[in-house]
C-alpha positions in Angstrom: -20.9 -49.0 -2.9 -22.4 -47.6 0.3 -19.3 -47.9 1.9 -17.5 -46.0 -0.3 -20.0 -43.2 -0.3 -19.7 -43.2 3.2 -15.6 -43.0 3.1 -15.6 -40.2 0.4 -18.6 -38.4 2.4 -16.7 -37.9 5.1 -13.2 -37.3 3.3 -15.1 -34.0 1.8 -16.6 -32.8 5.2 -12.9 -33.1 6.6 -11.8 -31.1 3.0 -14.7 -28.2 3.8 -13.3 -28.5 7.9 -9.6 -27.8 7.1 -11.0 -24.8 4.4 -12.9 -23.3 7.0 -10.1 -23.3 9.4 -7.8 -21.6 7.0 -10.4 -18.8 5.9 -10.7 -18.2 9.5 -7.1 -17.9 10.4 -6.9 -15.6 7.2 -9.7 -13.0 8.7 -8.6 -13.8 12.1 -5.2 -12.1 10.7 -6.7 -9.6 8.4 -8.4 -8.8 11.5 -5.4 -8.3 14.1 -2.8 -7.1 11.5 -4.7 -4.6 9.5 -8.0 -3.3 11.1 -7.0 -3.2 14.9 -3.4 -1.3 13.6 -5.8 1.3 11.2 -9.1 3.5 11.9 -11.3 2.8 8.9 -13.8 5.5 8.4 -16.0 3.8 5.8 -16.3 0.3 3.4 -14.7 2.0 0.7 -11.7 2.1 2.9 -11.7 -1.1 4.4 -11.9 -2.6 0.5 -8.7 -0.6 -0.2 -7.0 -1.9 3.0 -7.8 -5.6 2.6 -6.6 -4.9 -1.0 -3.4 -4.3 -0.1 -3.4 -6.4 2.6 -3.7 -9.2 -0.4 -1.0 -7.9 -2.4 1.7 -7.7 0.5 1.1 -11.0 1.5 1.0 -13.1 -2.0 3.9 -10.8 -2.8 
């Protein structure tokens, strides 16, 4: 049984690894293709802009 724990332990830590790495590529792109191209002025903005960054690309 303690192998398998074992196994399945690490099968989830390389799950939350490869999740990690595609949130980060998601802001990493957020990042370059919305907020470097546009001059947000406040939060409220930056909400509407990562809105519609969201809609364009699960469109």
């Amino acid at each position: 049984m303690s192998c398998f724990r074992e196994s399945a332990t690490a099968w989830m830590q390389r799950e939350r690894e490869l999740e990690n790495i595609l949130v980060e590529r998601l802001w990493r792109s957020f990042k370059h293709e919305d907020v470097n191209l546009k001059s947000y002025s406040s939060s409220g903005e930056i909400t509407i802009g990562l809105m519609q960054f969201f809609e364009f690309y699960n469109s």
